[in-house]
C-alpha positions in Angstrom: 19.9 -10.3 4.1 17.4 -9.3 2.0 17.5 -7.1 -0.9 15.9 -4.1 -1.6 13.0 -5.3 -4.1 11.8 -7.8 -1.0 12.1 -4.4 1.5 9.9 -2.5 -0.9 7.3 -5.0 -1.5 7.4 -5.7 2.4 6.5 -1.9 2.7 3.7 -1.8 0.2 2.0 -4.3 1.8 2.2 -2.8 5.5 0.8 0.1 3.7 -1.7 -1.7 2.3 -2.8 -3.2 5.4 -2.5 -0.2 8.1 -4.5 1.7 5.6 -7.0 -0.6 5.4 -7.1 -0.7 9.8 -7.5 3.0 9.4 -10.7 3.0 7.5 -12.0 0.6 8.7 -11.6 2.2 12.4 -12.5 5.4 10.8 -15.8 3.9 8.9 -16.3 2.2 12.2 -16.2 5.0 14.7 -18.1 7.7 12.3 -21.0 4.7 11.6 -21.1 3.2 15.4 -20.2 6.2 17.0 -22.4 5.8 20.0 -22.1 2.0 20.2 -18.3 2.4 20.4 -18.7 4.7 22.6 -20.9 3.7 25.4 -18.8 0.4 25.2 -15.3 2.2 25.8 -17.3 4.0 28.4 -18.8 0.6 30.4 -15.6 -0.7 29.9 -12.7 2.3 30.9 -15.2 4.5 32.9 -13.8 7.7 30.1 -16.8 10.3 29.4 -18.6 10.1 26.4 -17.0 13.4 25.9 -13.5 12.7 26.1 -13.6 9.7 24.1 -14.5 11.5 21.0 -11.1 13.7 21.1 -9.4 10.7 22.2 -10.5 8.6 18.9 -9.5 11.1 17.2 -6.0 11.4 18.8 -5.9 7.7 18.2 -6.5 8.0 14.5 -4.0 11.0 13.8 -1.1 9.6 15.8 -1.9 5.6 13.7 -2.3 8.1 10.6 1.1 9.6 11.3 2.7 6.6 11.9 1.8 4.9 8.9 2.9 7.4 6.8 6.0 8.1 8.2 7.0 4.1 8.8 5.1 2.8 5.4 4.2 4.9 3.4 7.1 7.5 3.1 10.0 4.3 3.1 7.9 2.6 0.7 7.9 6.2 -2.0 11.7 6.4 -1.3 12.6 2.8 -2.3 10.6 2.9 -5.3 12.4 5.8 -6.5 15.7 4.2 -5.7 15.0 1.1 -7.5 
C-alpha cells in the first residue's frame, strides 16, 4: 500500500502532465483554429460552427476535471503532510 508521500508526488505529476495537455490543446486550437477545424469537420461531418462551442465544452469539462481529480487532492495532501 503506498503511503501518502508516494500518493502526493503521484498527484503532482498528473497535474503537471494534464496541465501541460491543456495548453497545449488550448495553444493548439486558438493557433490552428481553422486547420483543426475543417479536419474535425471532414472527419465527423459537425459544422464549423458547432465545433467551436464544442472545443470549448471539451476544454472546460478536462479543465474541471483536472482540478477537481489533481489538482485539488494534490493541495489537500500537501497540507496534511
Amino acid at each position: 500500500m503506498p503511503n501518502i508521500a508516494i500518493v502526493t508526488s503521484f498527484l503532482g505529476w498528473c497535474s503537471i502532465i494534464n496541465i501541460g495537455i491543456l495548453l497545449i490543446s488550448t495553444l493548439s486550437i486558438i493557433i490552428m483554429k481553422e486547420r483543426i477545424t475543417a479536419l474535425h469537420n471532414k472527419l465527423f461531418g459537425v459544422k464549423q460552427t458547432n465545433l467551436l462551442s464544442t472545443y470549448f465544452q471539451y476544454l472546460a469539462c478536462y479543465k474541471l476535471a483536472t482540478i477537481i481529480l489533481n489538482i485539488v487532492p494534490y493541495i489537500a495532501l500537501k497540507i496534511i503532510v
